[in-house]
PAKEPA-130734 format. One record per residue (C-alpha): residue number from 1; chain; x, y, z. Coordinates in Angstrom, 1 decimal, padded with zeros to 4 digits. Layout:
BEGIN
pt i=NUM, ch=A, east=X, north=Y, up=Z
...
***
This chain:
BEGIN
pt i=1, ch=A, east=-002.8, north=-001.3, up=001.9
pt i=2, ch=A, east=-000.6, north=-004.0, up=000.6
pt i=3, ch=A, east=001.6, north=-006.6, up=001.6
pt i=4, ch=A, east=004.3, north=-006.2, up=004.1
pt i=5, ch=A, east=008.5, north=-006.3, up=003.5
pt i=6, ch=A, east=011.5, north=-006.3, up=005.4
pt i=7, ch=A, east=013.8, north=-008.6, up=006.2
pt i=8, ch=A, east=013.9, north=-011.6, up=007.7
pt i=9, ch=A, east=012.6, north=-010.7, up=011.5
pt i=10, ch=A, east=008.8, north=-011.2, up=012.0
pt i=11, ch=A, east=007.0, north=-007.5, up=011.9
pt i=12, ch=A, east=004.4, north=-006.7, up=014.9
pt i=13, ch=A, east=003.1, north=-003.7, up=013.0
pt i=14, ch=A, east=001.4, north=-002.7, up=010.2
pt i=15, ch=A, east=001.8, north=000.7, up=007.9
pt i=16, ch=A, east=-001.6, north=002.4, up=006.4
pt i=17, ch=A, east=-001.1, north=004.4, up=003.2
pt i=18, ch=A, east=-003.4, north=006.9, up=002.8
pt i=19, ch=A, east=-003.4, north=008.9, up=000.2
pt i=20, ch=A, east=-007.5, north=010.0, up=-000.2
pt i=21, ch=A, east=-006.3, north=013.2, up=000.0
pt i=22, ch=A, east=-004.3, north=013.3, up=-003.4
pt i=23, ch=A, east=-007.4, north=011.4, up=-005.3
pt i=24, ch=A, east=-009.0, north=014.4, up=-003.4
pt i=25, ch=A, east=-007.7, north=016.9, up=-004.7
pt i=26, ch=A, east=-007.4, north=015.7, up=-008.0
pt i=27, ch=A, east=-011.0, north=015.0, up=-008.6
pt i=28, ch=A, east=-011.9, north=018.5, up=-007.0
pt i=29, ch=A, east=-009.2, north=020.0, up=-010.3
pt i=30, ch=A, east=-011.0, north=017.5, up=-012.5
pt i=31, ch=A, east=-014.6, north=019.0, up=-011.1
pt i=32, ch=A, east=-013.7, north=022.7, up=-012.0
pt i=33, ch=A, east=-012.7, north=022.1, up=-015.5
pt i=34, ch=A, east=-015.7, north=019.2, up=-015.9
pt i=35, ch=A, east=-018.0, north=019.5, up=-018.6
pt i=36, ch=A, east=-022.0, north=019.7, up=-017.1
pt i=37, ch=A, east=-022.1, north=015.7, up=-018.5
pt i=38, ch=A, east=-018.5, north=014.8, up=-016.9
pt i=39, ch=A, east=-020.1, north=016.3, up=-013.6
pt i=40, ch=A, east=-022.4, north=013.9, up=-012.2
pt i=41, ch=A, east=-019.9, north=010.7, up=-012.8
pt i=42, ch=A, east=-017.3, north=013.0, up=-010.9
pt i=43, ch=A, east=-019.5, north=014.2, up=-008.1
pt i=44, ch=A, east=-019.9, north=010.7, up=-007.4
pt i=45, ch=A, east=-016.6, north=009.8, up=-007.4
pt i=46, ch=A, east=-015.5, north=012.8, up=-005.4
pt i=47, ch=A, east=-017.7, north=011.3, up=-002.5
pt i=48, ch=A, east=-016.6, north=007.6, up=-003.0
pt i=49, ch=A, east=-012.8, north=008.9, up=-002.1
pt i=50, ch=A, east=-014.7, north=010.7, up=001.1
pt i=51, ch=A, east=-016.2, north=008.1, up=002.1
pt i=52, ch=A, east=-013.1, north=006.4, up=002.0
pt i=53, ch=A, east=-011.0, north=008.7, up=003.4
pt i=54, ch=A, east=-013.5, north=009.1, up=006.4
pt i=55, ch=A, east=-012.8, north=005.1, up=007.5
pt i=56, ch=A, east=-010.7, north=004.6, up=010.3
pt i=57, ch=A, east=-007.4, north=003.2, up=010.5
pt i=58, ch=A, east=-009.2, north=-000.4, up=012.4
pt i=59, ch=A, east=-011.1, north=000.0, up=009.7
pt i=60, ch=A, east=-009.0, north=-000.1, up=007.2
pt i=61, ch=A, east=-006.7, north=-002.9, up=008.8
pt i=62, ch=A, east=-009.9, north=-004.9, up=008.8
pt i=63, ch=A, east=-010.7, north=-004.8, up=005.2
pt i=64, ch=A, east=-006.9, north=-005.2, up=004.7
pt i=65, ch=A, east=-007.2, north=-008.7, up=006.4
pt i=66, ch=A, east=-010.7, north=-009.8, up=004.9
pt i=67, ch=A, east=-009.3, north=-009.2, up=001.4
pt i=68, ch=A, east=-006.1, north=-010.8, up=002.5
pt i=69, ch=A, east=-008.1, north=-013.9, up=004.2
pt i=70, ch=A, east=-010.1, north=-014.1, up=000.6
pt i=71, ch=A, east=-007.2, north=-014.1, up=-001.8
pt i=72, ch=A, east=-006.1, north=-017.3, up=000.1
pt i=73, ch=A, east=-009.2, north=-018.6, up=000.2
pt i=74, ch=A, east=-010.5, north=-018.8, up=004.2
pt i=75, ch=A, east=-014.0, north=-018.1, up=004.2
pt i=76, ch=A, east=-014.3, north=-019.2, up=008.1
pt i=77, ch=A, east=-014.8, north=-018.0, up=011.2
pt i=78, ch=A, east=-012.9, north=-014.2, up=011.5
pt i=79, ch=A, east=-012.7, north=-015.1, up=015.1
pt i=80, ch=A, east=-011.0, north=-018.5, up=015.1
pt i=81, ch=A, east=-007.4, north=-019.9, up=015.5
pt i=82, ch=A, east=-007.7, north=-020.7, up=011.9
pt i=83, ch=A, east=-008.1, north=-017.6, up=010.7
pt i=84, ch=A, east=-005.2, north=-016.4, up=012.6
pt i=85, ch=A, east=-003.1, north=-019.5, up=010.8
pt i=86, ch=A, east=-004.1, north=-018.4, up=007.7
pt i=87, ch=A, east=-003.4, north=-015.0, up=007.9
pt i=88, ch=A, east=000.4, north=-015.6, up=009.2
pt i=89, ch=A, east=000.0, north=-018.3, up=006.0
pt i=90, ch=A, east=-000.9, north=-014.9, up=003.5
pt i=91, ch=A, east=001.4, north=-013.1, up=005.2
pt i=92, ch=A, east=004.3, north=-014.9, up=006.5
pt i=93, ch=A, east=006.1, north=-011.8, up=007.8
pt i=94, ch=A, east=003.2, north=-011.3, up=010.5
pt i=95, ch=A, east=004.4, north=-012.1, up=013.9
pt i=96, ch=A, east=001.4, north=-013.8, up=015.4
pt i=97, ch=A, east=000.9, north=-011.1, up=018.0
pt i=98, ch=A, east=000.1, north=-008.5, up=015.0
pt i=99, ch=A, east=-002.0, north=-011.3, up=013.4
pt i=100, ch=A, east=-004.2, north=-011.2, up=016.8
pt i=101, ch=A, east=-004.1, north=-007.4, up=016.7
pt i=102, ch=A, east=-005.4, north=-007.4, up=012.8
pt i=103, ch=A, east=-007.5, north=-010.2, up=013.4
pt i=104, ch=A, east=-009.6, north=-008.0, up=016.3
pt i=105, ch=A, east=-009.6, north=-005.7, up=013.9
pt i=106, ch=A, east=-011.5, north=-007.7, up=011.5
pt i=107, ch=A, east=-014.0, north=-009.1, up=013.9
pt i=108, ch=A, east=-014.7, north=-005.5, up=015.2
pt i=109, ch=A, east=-015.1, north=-004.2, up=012.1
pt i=110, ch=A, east=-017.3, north=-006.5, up=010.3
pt i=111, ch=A, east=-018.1, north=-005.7, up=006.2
***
């Protein structure tokens, strides 16, 4: 998931892209023509894209906001006011009530 655009309104939600099922489907094709040495690397591949196709959508919102949290460099409390602040900060287009929503998300969904 990446950042957010629009215009200039504040947005209260937040889009998933998931597209596991293409990465899917194109390591399953890459599986049946795979050489008995290509195999192994693939099979593990093919369940890493399962894995991640199997997470849930709070899930995935909550890594969405940890990585966003790193990349500006909070390494506090999920669950504080400050998180939320720098959150809206990362993402200026968050209204704070979907900063709230994601930041639940986070603390419910710990790494």
């Amino acid at each position: 998931m990446t950042g957010l655009t629009g215009l200039s309104r504040k947005h209260d939600a937040v889009l998933i892209v998931r597209d596991s099922d293409v990465i899917a489907a194109a390591l399953r094709q890459a599986l049946a023509e795979a050489s008995p040495e290509e195999r192994p690397g693939l099979e593990r591949a093919a369940a890493l894209v399962e894995s991640a196709a199997a997470a849930t959508d709070g899930r995935m919102r909550a890594r969405w906001v940890r990585s966003r949290l790193a990349s500006a460099g909070f390494t506090g409390d999920l669950a504080s006011v400050s998180a939320v602040k720098a959150l809206r900060k990362a993402e200026p287009d968050l209204s704070l009530l979907a900063a709230v929503r994601l930041q639940k998300d986070a603390v419910a969904f710990p790494e």
